[in-house]
Structure formats: C-alpha cells, structure tokens
TORBA-727469 format. One record per residue (C-alpha): residue in three letters; z, y, x. Coordinates in nm, 3 decimals. Each point is the difference from the previous one (the first is absolute). Example, Ala and Ser with C-alpha at 12.3 -4.5 7.8 and 13.67 -1.06 7.14 Angstrom:
% TORBA-727469
{aa: Ala, z: 0.780, y: -0.450, x: 1.230}
{aa: Ser, z: -0.066, y: 0.344, x: 0.137}
END
This chain:
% TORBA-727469
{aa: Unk, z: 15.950, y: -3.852, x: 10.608}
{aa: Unk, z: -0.334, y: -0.013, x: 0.057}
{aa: Unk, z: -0.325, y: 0.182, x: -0.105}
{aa: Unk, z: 0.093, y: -0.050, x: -0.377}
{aa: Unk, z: 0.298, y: -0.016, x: -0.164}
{aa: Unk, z: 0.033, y: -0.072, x: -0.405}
{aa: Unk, z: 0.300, y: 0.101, x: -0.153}
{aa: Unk, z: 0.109, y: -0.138, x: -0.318}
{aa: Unk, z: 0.252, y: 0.194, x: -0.178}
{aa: Unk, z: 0.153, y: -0.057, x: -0.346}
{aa: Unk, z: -0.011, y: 0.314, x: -0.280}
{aa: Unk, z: 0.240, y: 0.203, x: 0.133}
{aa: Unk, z: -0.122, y: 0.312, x: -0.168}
{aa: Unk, z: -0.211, y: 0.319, x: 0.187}
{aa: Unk, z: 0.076, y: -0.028, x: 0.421}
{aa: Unk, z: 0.240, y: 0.247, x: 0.111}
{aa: Unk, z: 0.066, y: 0.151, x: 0.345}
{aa: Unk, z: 0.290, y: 0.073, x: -0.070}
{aa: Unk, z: 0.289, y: -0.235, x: 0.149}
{aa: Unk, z: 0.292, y: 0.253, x: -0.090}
{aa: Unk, z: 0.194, y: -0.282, x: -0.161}
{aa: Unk, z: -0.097, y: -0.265, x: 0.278}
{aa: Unk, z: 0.126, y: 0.218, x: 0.293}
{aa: Unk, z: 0.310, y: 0.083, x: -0.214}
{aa: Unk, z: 0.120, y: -0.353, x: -0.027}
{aa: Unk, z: -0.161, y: -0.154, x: 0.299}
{aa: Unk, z: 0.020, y: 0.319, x: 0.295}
{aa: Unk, z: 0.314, y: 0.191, x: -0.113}
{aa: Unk, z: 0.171, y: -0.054, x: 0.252}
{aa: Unk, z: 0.284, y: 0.194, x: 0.215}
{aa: Unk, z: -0.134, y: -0.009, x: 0.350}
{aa: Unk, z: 0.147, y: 0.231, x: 0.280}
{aa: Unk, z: -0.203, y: 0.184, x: 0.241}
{aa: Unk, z: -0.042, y: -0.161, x: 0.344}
{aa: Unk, z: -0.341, y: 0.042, x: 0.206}
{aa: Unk, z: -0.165, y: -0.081, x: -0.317}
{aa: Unk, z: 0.029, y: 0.203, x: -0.288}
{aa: Unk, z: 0.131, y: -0.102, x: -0.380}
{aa: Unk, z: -0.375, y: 0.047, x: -0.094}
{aa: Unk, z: -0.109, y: -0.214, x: 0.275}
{aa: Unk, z: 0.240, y: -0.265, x: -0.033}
{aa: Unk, z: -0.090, y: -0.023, x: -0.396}
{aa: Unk, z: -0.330, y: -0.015, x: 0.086}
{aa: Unk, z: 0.074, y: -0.286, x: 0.278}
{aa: Unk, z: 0.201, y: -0.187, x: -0.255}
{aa: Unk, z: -0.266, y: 0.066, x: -0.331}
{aa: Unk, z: -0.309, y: -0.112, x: 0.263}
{aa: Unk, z: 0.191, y: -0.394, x: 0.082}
{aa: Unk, z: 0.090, y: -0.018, x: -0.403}
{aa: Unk, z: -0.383, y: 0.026, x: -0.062}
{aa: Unk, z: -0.106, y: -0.212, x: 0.311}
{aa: Unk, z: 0.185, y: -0.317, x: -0.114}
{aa: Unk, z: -0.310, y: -0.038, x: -0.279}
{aa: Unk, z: -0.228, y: -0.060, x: 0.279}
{aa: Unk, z: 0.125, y: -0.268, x: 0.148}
{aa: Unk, z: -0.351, y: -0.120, x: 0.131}
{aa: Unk, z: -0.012, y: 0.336, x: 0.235}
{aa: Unk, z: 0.298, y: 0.002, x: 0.125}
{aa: Unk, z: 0.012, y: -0.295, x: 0.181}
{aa: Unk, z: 0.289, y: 0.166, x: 0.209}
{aa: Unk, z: 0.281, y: 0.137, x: -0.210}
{aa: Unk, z: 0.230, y: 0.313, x: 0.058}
{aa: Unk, z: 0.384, y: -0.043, x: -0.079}
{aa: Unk, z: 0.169, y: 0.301, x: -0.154}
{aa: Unk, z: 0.364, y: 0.031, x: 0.128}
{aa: Unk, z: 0.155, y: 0.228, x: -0.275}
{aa: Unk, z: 0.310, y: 0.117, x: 0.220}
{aa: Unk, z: 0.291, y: 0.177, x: -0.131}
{aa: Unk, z: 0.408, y: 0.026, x: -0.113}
{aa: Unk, z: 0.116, y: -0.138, x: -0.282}
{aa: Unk, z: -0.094, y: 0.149, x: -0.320}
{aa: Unk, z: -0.331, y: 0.143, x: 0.108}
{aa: Unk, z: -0.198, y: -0.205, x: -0.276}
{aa: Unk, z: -0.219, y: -0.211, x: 0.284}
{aa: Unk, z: 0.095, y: -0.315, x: -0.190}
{aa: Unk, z: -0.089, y: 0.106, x: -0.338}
{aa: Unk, z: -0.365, y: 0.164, x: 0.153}
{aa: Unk, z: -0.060, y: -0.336, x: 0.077}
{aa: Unk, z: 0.109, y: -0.155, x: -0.270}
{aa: Unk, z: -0.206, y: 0.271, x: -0.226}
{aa: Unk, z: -0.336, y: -0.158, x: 0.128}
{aa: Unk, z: 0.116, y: -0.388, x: -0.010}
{aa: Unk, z: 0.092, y: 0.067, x: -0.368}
{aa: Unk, z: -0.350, y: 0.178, x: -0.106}
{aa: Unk, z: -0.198, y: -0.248, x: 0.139}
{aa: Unk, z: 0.199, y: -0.321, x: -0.077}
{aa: Unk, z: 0.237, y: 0.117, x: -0.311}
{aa: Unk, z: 0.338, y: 0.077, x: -0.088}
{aa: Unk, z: 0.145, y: -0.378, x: 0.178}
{aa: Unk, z: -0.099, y: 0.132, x: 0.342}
{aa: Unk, z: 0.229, y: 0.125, x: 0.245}
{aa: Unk, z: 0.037, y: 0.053, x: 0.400}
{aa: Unk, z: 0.174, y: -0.267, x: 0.218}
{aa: Unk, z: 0.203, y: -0.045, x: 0.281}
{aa: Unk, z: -0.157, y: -0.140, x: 0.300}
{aa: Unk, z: 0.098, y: -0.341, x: 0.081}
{aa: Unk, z: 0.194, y: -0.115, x: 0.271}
{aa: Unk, z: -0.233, y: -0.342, x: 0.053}
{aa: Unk, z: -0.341, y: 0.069, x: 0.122}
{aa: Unk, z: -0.152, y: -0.314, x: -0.189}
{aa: Unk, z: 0.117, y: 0.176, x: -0.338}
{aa: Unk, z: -0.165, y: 0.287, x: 0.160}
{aa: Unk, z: -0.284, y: -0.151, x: 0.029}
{aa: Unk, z: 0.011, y: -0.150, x: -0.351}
{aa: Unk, z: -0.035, y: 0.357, x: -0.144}
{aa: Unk, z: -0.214, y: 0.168, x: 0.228}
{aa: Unk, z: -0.247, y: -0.275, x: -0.049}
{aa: Unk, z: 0.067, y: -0.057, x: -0.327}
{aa: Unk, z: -0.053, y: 0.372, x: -0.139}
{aa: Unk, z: -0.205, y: 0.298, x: -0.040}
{aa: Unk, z: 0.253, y: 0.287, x: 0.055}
{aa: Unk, z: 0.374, y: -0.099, x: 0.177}
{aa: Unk, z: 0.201, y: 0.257, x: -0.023}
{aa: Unk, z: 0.319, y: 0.009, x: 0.193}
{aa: Unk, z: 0.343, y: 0.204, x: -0.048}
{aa: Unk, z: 0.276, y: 0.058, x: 0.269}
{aa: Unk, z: -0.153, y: -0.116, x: 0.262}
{aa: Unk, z: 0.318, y: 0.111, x: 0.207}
{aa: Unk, z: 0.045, y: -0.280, x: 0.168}
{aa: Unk, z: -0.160, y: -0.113, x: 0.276}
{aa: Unk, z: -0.172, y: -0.376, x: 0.076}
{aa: Unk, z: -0.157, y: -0.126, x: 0.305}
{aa: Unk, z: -0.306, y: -0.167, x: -0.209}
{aa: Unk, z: -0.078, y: 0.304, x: -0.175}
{aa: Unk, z: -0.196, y: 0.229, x: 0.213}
{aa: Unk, z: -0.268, y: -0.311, x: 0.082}
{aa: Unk, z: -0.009, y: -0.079, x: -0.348}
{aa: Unk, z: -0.115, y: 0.369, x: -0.085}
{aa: Unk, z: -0.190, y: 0.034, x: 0.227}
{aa: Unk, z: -0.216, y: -0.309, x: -0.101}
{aa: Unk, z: -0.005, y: 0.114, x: -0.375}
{aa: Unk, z: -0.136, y: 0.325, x: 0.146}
{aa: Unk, z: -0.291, y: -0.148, x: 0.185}
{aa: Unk, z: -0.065, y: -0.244, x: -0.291}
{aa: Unk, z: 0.144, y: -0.329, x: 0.236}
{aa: Unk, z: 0.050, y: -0.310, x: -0.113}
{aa: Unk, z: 0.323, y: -0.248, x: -0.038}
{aa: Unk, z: -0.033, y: -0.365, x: 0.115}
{aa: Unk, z: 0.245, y: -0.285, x: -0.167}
{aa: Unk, z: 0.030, y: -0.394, x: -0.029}
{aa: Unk, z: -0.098, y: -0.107, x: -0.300}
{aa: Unk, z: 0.320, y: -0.143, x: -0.149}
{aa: Unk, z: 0.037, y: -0.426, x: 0.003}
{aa: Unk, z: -0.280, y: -0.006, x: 0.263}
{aa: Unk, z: -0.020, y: -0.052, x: 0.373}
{aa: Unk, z: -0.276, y: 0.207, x: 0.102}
{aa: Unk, z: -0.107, y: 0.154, x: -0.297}
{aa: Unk, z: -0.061, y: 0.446, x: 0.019}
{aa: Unk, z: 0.009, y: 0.201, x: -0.283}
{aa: Unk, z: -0.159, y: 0.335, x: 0.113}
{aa: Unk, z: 0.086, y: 0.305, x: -0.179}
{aa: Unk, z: -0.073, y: 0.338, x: 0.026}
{aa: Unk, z: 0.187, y: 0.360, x: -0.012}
{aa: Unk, z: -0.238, y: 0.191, x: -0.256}
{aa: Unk, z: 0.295, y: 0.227, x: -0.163}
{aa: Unk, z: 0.080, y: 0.340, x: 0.029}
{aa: Unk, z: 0.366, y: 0.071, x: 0.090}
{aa: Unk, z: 0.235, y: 0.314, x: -0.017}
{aa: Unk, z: 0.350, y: 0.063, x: 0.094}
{aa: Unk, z: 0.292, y: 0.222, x: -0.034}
{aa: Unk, z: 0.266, y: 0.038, x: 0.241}
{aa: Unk, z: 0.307, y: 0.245, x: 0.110}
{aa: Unk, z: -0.087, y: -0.010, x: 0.346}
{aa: Unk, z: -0.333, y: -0.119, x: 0.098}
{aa: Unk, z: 0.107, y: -0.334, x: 0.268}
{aa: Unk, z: -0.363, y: -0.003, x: 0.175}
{aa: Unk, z: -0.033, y: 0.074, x: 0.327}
{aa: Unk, z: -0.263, y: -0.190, x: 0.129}
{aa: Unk, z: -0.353, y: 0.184, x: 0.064}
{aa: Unk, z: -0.207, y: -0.231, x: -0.158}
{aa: Unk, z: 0.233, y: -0.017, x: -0.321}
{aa: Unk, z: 0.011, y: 0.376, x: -0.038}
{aa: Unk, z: -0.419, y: 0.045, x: 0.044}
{aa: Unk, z: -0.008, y: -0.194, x: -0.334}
{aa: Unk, z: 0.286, y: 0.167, x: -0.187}
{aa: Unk, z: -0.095, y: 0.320, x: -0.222}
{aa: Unk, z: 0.318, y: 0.181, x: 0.055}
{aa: Unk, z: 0.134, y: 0.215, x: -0.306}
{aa: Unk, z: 0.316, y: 0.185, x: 0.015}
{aa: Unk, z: 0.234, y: 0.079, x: -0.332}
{aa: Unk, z: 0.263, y: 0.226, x: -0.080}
{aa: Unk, z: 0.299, y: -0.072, x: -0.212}
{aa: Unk, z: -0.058, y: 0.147, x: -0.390}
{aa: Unk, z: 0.189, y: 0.260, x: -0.060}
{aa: Unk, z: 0.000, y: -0.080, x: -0.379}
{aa: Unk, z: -0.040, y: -0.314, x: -0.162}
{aa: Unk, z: -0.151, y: -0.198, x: -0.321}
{aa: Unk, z: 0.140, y: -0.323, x: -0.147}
{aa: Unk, z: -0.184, y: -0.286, x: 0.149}
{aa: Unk, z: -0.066, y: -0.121, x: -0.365}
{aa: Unk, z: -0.152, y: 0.303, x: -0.105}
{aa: Unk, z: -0.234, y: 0.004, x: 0.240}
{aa: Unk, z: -0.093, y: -0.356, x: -0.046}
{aa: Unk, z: -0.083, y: 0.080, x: -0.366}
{aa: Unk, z: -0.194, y: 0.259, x: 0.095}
{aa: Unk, z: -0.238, y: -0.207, x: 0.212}
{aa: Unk, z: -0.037, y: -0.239, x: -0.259}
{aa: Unk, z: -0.058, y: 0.200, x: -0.277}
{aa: Unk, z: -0.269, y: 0.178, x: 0.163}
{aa: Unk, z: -0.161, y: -0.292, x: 0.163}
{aa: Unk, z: -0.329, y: 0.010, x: -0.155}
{aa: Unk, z: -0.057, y: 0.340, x: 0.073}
{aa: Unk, z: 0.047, y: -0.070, x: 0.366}
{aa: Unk, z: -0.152, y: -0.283, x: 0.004}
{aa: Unk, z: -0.311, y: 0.141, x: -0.138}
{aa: Unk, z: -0.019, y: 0.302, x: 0.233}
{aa: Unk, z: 0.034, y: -0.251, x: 0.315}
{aa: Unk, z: -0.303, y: -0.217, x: -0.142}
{aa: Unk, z: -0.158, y: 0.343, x: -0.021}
{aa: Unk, z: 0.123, y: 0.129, x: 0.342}
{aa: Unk, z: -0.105, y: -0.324, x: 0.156}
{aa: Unk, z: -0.360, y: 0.029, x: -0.142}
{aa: Unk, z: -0.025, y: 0.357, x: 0.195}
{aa: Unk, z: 0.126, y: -0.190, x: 0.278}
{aa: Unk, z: -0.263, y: -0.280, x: -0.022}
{aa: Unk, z: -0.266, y: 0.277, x: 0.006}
{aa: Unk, z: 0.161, y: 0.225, x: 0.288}
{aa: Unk, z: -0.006, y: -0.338, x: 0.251}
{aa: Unk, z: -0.379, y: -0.079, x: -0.128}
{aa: Unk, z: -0.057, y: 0.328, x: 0.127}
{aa: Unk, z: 0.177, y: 0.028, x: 0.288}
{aa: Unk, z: -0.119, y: -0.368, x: 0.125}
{aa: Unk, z: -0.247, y: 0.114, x: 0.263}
{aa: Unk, z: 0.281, y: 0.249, x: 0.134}
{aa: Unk, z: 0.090, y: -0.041, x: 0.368}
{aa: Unk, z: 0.434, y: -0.057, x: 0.007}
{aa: Unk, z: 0.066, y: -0.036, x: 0.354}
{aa: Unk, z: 0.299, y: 0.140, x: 0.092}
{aa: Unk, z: 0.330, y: -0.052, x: 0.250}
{aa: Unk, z: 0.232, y: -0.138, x: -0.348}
{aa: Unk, z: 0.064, y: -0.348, x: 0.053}
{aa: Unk, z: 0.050, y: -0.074, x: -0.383}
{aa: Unk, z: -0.425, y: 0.022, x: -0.015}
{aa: Unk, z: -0.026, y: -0.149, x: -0.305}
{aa: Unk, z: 0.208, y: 0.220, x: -0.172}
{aa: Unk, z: -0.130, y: 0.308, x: 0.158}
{aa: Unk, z: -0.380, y: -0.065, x: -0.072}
{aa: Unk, z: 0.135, y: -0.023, x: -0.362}
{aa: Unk, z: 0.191, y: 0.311, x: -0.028}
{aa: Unk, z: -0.325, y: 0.172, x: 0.216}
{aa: Unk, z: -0.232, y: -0.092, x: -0.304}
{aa: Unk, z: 0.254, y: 0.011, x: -0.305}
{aa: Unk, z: 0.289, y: 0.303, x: 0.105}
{aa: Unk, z: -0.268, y: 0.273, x: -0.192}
{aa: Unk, z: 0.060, y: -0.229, x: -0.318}
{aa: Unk, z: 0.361, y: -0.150, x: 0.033}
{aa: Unk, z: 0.121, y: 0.335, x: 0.127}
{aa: Unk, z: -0.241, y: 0.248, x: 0.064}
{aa: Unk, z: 0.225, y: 0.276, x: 0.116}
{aa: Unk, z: 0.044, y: -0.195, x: 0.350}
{aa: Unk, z: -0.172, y: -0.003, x: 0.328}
{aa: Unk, z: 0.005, y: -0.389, x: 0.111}
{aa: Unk, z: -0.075, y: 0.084, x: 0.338}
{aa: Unk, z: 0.316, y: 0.232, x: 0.062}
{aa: Unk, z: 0.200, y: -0.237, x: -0.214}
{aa: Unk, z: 0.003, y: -0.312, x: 0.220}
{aa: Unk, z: -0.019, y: 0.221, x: 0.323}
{aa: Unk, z: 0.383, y: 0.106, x: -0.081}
{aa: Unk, z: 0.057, y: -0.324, x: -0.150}
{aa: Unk, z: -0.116, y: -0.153, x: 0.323}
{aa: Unk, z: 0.259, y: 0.258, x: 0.151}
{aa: Unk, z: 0.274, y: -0.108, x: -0.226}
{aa: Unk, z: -0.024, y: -0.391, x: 0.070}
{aa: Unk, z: 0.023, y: 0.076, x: 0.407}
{aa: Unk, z: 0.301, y: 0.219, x: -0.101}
{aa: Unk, z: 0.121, y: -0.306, x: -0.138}
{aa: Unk, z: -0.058, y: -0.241, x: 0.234}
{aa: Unk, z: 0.173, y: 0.165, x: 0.272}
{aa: Unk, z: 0.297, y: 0.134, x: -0.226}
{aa: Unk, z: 0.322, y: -0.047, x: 0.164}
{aa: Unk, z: -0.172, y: -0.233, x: 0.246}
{aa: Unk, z: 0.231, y: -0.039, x: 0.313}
{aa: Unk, z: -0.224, y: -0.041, x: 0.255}
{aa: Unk, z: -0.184, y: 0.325, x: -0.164}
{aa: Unk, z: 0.381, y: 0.148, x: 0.052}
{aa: Unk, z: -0.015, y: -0.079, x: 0.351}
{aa: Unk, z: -0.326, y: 0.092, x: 0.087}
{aa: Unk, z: 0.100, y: 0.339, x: -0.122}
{aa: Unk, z: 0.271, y: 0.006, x: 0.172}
{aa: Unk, z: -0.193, y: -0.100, x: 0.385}
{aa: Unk, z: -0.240, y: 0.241, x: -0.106}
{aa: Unk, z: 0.224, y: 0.257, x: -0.034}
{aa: Unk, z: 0.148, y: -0.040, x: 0.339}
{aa: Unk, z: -0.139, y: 0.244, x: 0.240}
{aa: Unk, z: -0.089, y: -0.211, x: 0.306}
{aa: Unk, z: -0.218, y: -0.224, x: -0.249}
{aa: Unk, z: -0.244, y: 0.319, x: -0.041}
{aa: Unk, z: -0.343, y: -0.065, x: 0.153}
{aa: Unk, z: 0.123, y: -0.333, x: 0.124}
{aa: Unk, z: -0.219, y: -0.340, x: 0.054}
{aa: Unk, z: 0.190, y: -0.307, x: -0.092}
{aa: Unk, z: -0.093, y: -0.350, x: -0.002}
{aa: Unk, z: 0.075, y: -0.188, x: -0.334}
{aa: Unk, z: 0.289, y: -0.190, x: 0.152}
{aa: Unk, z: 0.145, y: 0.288, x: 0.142}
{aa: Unk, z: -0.012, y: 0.176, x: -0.347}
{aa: Unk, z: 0.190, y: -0.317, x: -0.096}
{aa: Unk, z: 0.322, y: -0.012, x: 0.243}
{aa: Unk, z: -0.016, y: 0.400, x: -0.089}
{aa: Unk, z: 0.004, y: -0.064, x: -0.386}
{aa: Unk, z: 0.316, y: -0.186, x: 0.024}
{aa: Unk, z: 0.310, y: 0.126, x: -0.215}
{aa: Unk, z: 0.071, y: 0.396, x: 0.049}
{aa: Unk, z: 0.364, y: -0.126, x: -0.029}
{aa: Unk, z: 0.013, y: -0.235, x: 0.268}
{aa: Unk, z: 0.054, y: -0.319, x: -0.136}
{aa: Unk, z: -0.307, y: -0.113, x: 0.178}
{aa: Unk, z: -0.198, y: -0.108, x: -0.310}
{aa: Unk, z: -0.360, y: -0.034, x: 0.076}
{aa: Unk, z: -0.179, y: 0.084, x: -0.319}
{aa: Unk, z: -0.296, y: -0.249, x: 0.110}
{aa: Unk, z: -0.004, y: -0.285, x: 0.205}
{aa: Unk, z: -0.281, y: 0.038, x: 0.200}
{aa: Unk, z: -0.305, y: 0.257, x: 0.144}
{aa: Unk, z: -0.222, y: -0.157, x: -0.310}
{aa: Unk, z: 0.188, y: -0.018, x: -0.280}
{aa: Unk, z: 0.070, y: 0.407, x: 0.068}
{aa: Unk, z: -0.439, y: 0.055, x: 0.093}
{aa: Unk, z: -0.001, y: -0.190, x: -0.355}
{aa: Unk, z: 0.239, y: 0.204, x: -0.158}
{aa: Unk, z: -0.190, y: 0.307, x: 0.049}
{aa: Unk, z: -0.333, y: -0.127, x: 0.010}
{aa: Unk, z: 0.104, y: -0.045, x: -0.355}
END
C-alpha cells in the first residue's frame, strides 16, 4: 500500500457500513471467556479473516488455533469463510501426516485450513513456524542430479483442535489462540450450508465494500508508528491502523496485551519443569536463596524421587528460562 491506492469495484449497488450479515455468517461464533473476552476474541478472529487480502503486508502470517470440544462449530467457522471465498466445493482438511504433502499445500495455496489437528507430529511445529515468517521449502527437482526447485510458503493457515499440542515458545508466539465452547443447540449442517450460499452475493459484496474502508484506513494510518512488544508485528501494525474499521468497538492495544498474556499461559501450561519449579519455590529454605544454574538443576530433579533430572545440563535449564 503505498501513497495511492485505486480500487476497482464492480456495481454492487450504494456502499454500506453495515456488515450485519457478514459478521453473522463469518464471526458468530461460540467462544468462552478466558483472559480475552468473546468480543475480543471475535474481533481477533474477524481482524486475520480480513488480513489474508493483503498478502503483500503481511509478509509474516498469524495462525488462528480455533480450540475447543466436539460440537463447538470451530470446523464449520472455518469452513464458512473457505466456502464464501472459493464456493460451495470447498471444505477444511486434515493435516497430513507427510511433510512433503505438507508442503505441497502450503505452497501451493492461498488459505490452508486444517481440522483436528489432535495429533501430534515432530515436523509440524518447524513447518509452522516457517509459513509464519513467510520461509521457504527447498527440493530436488525430480529426474535430476543437482537440480533445486525453490518454493515458497506464501499461504495463510488456520487450525482447529481439541487440545491445542504446542508447547514450544516459538510455536505459540505465532499462534492466535481462540477458545470455543460446546453449542448448546444445534442447526443441520446442510441448512447452514444453504444459507451461505444463497446469500453469497450479499456477503460478498459487503466484504468488497468492507475491504475498500480497509484500503483507506491503512493509507491513512501508513505514517503511524507500530512498535510494540507483540511478536506477530505484521499483524499488529495491521489491526493498529484497520481495528476502528474491521471492529471499531475494540482497543488493539489492550487486545494483544492479554493476548500476549494468554499465549505465555499457554506455553507453560502443564509444563513439568514449570510444576517443579513451583514446587522448589515453594519450599521454605529456597526463600531468598542464590543458586547457581546447575545447582537449580540437581534440585529440579523428580519431587518423587525417581531421580529424573528434568534437563541435562546447567545450559539447557539458563536456556529454558531465558526463553
């Protein structure tokens, strides 16, 4: 986006700012309270739907993790935007167990969108986090010797799971963490397929016309300053200049502060050696002590005696919570 922008729209009738119908289909959705707010979450969740038109700007992505118990609806919320943008023949898909067929789709695609992502692979958490910082994937041309075919990760991705399976610190900066309740009532998958379809135009045109007030709110927010502790940059400078358009009720600032809050939450979640740190530091003799990092290691072994050292050495524990 630079100084001008020219948007060319088709005759969809008079502009209206009112995306009633859009945020029906698109944003209702049954999230549960946690440190954010259902409000906040929405607006989380409505602010990546709208960033994955601007590819260009985002050069690092955001990964919604729609969490939740069965029958919470995170599959069909996913499905609802796949289907608006590409038609009725689109629908979410599991995540494969090769990494090459991975890589296939994520380079391969605009929008991947993943369901039951329940269980957990060893390739996986590199693999997002090079789609999130817009890596690239390296393979031999086939027939050839020496041949490289060079390909890169330009999609966005989302993903629903029961229980989210990422631990790792670096994995959960990148994820945009959304938490679902099971419906208490529910609505024939069919029927609300229909529905979609059959109002597909009028979506469609009030997201051309919603992304035109968004083209306009980042030309004029281009010379604003979007420093700020979130790691996901990219994403925050666009919800800095666009949240007063794409969800104007919401303060972006004290969104991603208990966002932020909610990913360290997270990451540490049922950690063991989080456990056991809680458990030294809630011995009395520790109070007010000084201990070397290897000390803290022989002292972190298991609280029942088995002798299991949760790290192997001084480092890996200074790395640990460096981290």
């Amino acid at each position: 986006v630079g100084d001008q922008i020219l948007v060319m729209c088709p005759d969809f009738g008079d502009p209206s700012t009112d995306y009633a119908l859009l945020d029906e289909v698109l944003c209702n959705i049954n999230f549960s309270v946690t440190d954010l707010s259902i409000s906040q979450q929405t607006a989380l969740y409505k602010l990546w739907l709208i960033s994955t038109f601007f590819p260009e700007i985002m050069p690092t992505k955001v990964i919604p993790s729609l969490i939740g118990p069965k029958q919470s609806g995170k599959s069909q919320c996913l499905k609802n935007f796949g289907r608006l943008l590409f038609g009725n023949k689109f629908n979410v898909v599991p995540l494969p167990d090769d990494p090459k067929e991975f890589d296939v789709i994520a380079t391969n695609s605009h929008l991947c969108l993943f369901d039951n992502v329940d269980t957990y692979n060893s390739w996986i958490s590199d693999k997002l986090c090079s789609v999130a910082t817009g890596g690239k994937t390296k393979r031999r041309k086939l027939y050839t010797n020496d041949e490289i075919i060079e390909s890169d990760y330009s999609c966005f991705i989302a993903f629903t799971t029961r229980q989210l399976k990422f631990r790792r610190d670096d994995v959960v900066d990148r994820l945009s963490i959304l938490h679902l309740d099971k419906r208490e009532s529910f609505v024939p998958e069919t029927e609300l397929d229909s529905l979609l379809d059959q109002k597909r135009p009028e979506l469609l045109r009030q997201l051309v016309f919603l992304l035109c007030d968004v083209c306009g709110a980042l030309k004029d927010g281009r010379e604003l300053k979007c420093e700020g502790k979130v790691r996901m940059a990219d994403f925050y400078s666009f919800a800095l200049k666009t949240s007063k358009v794409i969800s104007p009720h919401t303060n972006p600032e004290e969104l991603f502060e208990k966002h932020g809050k909610t990913q360290g939450d997270t990451a540490l979640a049922g950690h063991p050696v989080v456990d056991r740190l809680v458990h030294w530091a809630g011995i009395e003799e520790n109070s007010g002590r000084l201990v070397t990092a290897a000390e803290l290691v022989t002292e972190l072994a298991d609280p029942a005696g088995n002798n299991n050292r949760a790290f192997k050495s001084a480092f890996t524990l200074s790395t640990f919570l460096t981290n």
